[in-house]
C-alpha positions in Angstrom: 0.0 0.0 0.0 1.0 3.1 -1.0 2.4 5.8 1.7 -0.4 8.0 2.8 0.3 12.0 3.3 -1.9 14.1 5.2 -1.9 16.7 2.1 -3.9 13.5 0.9 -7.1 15.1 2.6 -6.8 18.4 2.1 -9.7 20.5 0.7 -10.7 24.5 0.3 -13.4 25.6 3.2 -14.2 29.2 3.3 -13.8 30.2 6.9 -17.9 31.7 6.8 -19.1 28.6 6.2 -17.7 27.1 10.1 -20.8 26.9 11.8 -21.0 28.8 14.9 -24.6 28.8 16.4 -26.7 25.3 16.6 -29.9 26.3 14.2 -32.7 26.5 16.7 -35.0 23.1 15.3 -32.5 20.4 15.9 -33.6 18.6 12.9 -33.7 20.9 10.5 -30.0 20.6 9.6 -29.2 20.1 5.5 -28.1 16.6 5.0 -26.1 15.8 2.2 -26.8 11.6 1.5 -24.0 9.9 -0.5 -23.6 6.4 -2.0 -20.5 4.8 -0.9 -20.1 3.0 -4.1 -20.7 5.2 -6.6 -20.4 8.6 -4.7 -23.3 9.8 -6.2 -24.9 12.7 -3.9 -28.8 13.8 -3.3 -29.6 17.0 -1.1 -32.0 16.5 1.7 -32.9 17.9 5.6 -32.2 15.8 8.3 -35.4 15.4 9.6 -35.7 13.2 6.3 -33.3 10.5 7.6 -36.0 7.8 8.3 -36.4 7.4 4.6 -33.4 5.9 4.2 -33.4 3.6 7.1 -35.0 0.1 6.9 -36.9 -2.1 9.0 -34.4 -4.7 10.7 -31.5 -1.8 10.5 -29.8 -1.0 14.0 -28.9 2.7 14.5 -25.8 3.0 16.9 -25.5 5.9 18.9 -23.2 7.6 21.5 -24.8 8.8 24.8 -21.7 9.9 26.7 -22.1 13.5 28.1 -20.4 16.2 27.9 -18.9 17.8 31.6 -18.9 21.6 31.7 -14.7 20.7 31.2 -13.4 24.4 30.9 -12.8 26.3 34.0 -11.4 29.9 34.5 -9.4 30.9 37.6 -6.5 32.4 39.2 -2.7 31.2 40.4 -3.0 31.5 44.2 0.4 33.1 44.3 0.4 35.3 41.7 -3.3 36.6 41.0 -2.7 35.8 37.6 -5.4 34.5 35.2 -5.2 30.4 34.4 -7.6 28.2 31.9 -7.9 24.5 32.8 -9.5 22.1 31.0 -10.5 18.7 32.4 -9.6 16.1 29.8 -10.0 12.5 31.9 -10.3 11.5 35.8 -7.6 9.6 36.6 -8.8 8.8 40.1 -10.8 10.4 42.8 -10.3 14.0 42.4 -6.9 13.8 40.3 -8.0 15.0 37.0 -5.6 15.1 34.0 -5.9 18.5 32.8 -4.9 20.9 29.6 -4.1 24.2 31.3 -2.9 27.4 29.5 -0.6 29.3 29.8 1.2 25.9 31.4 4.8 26.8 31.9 3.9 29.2 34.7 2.1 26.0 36.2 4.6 23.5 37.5 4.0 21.0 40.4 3.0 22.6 43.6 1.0 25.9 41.9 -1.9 26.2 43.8 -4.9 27.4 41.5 -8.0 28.7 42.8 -11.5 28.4 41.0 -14.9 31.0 41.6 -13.9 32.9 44.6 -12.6 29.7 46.4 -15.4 26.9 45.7 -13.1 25.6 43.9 -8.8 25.4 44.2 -6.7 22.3 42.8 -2.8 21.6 42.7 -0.7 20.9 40.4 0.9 17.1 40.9 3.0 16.7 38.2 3.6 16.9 34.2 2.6 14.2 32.2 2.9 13.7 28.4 1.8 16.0 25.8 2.6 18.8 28.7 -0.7 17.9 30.5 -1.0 18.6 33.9 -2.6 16.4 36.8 -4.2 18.3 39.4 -5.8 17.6 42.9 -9.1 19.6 43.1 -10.3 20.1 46.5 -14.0 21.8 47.1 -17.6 20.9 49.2 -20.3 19.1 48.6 -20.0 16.8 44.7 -17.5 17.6 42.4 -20.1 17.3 39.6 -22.3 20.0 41.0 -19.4 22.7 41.5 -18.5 22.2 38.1 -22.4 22.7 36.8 -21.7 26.4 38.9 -18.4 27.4 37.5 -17.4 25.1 34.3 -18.3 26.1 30.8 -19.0 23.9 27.7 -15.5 23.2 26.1 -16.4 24.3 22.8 -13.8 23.7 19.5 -11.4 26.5 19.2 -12.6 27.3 15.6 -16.2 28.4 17.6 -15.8 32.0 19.0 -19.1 33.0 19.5 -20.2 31.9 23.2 -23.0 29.2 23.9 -25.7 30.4 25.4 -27.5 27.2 26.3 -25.4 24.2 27.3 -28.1 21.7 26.6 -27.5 22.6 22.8 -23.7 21.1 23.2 -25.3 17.9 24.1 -27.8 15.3 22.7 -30.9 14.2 23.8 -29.9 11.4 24.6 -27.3 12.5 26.6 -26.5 9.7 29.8 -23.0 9.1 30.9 -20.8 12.2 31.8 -17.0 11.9 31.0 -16.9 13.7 27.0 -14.5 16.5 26.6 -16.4 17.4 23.6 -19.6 16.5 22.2 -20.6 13.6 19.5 -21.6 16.0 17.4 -23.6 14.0 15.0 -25.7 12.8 17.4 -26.5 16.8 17.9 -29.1 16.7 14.6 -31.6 14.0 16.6 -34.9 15.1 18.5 -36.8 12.7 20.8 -39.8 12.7 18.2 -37.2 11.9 15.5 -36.1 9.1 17.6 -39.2 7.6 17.8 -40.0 7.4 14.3 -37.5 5.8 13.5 -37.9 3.1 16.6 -41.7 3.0 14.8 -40.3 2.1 11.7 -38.8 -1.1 13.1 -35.1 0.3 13.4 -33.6 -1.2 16.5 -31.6 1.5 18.4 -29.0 1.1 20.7 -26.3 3.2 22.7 -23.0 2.8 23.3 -20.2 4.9 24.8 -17.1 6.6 24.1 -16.2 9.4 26.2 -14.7 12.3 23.7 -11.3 13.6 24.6 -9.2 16.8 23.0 -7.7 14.3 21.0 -10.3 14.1 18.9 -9.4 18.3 17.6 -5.8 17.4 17.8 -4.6 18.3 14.3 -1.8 15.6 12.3 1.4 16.7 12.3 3.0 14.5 10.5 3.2 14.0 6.7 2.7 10.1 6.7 -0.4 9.9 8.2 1.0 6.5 9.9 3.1 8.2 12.3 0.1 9.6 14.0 -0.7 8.9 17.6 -4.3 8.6 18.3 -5.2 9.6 22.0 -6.8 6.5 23.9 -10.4 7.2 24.8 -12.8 5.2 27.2 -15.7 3.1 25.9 -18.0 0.7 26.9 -20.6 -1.5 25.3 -23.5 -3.1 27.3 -24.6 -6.6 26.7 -27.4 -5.9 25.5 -26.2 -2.9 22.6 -23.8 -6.3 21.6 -26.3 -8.7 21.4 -28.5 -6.0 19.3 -25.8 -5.4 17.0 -24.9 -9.0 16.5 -28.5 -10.1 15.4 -28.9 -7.0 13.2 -25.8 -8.5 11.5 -27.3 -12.4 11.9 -30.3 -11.3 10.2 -28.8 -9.2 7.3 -29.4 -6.1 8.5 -27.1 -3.0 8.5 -25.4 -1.2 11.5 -25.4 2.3 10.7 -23.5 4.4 13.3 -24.1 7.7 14.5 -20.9 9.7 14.5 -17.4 8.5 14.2 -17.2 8.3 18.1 -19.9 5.1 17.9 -18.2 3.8 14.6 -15.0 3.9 16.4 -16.4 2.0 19.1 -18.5 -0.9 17.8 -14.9 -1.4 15.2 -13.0 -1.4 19.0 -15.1 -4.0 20.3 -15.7 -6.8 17.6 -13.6 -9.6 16.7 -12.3 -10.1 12.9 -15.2 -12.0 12.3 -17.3 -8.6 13.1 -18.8 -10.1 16.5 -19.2 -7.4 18.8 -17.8 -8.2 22.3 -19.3 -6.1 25.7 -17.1 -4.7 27.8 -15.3 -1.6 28.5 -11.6 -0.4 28.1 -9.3 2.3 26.0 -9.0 2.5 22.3 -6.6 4.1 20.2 -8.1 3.1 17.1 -7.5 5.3 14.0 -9.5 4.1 11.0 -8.2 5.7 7.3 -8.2 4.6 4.0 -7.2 0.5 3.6 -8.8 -0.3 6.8 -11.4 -3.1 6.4 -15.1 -2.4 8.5 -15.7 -5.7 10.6 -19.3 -4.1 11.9 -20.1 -0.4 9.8 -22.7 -0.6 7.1 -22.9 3.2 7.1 -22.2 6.4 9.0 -24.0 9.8 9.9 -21.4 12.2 10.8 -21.1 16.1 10.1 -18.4 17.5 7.9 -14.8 17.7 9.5 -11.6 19.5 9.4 -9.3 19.3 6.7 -6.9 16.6 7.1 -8.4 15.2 9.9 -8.4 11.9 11.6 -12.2 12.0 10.9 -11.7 13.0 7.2 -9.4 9.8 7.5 -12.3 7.4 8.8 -14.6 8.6 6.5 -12.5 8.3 3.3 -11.7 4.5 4.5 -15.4 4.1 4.3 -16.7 5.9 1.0 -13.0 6.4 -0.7 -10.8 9.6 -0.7 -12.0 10.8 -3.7 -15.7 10.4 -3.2 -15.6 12.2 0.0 -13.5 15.1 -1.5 -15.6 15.4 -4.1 -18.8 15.3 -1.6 -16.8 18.0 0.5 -16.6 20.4 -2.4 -20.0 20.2 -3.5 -20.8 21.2 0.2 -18.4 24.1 -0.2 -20.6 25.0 -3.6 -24.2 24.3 -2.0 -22.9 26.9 1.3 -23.3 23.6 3.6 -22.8 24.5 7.0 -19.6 23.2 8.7 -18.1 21.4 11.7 -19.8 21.2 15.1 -22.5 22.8 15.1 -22.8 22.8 11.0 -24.7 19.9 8.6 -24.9 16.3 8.8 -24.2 13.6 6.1 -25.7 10.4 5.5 -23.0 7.6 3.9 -24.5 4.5 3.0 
């Protein structure tokens, strides 16, 4: 196989067409349906998506929630300002953290959080520069951080969020996401159930969404890439669902990258899904073979993306380029709040 280069997935997006509000019905995103096989492209509104789902299809979806990750505070020492953002819990109240600026925050600064509900220290320096800090407040962590966190929107969204429920789906159960599966964004409760009515099983996994997941490839050859390891888990019943979908000839459409990513984590060659929970590191890009994935709803990425990646190992580079510029052309709406597209 030929060497891939990250120049590979490059494409032209106008910066004014980066989404930067959610659209106020849910549902009534564009959606931009493509064949896999042939690439060919039909223009639709999401709210539309049960007509191209079939009785005996399984949709997979991702109901991790997002936390409220960013806080704003103060060095103890200093009075200076400080930006954390909590990426994972790595026990109790040790939370691995992204803080900026960081080189002012070595082990031992004491930071202090919404007129002192809130203070941590800094333990040590792990990889990537993170830092782990000890939080020490009152009452449940969760709660203090529904007071003072806010929603740790993608840096290329500069307008503030004025409802947090809109950075989160309906569906919405398990906390732990450093970001939001954005896909999942486009689906009301009445959608939901029309598409149930229609005889589509629908199940729900999770992955908990870390930074990693806006970390840009720096490397030419896409191989030398590191994905971030995330946290999933798959009940025994969302397997057993899948698996007789499967049995019975159906197709296993995902939700988002972030559900593709982990049904493809959890199966065996043979494409039986396995539950359990653990990490996964798995980065899916052209040449990789779906075990479980008859098709995908996902928005429109960033150029040369690890998402761009997935979805051009599932349609081909060239169709989703070519689907990418014709979004460009129609003025689709991009990125996390933007449109959705249908790949089947």
């Amino acid at each position: 196989m030929c060497q891939l280069k990250k120049s590979d997935f490059y494409f032209e997006l106008p910066p004014e067409l980066i989404a930067q509000d959610p659209l106020e019905d849910r549902s009534s995103s564009r959606l931009l349906v493509m064949n896999r096989h042939t690439g060919a492209l039909e223009h639709h509104i999401f709210r539309e998506i049960p007509d191209f789902l079939r009785e005996g299809d399984c949709l997979v979806l991702n109901d991790t929630k997002v936390i409220p990750a960013r806080l704003l505070g103060l060095r103890r020492e200093t009075g200076a300002h400080v930006e954390v953002l909590l990426l994972k819990r790595r026990e109790g109240d040790v939370w691995e953290t992204l803080v900026k600026p960081g080189k002012k925050c070595r082990p031992g600064a004491e930071l202090v959080f919404g007129d002192g509900l809130l203070s941590g220290t800094v333990l040590e320096t792990v990889e990537e520069g993170n830092r782990l800090i000890r939080f020490r407040y009152e009452g449940i962590f969760e709660e203090v951080l529904d007071r003072l966190g806010e929603m740790p929107l993608p840096p290329y969204i500069t307008h503030k969020l004025q409802d947090k429920s809109r950075y989160q789906t309906v569906y919405a159960k398990y906390e732990g996401s450093a970001a939001a599966p954005t896909a999942g964004l486009h689906f009301t409760r009445e959608l939901l159930e029309q598409i149930r009515q229609k005889g589509v099983s629908v199940v729900y996994v999770t992955l908990h969404v870390g930074l990693g997941t806006f970390r840009p490839v720096k490397e030419e050859n896409i191989l030398e890439h590191h994905m971030h390891s995330e946290f999933y888990s798959v009940t025994p019943k969302a397997a057993q669902t899948v698996n007789e979908t499967r049995a019975a000839g159906g197709r296993v459409i995902c939700v988002g990258t972030t559900s593709c990513r982990t049904l493809e984590s959890a199966a065996d060659e043979d494409g039986t899904v396995r539950a359990g929970s653990g990490d996964t590191e798995i980065f899916i890009y052209p040449g990789y073979k779906f075990k479980v994935m008859d098709g995908l709803i996902t928005n429109f990425h960033l150029p040369e993306s690890t998402l761009v990646m997935l979805v051009s190992a599932l349609a081909g580079r060239e169709n989703v380029l070519n689907a990418y510029r014709e979004a460009v052309r129609e003025r689709y709406r991009f990125f996390s709040f933007g449109d959705a597209m249908l790949i089947l």
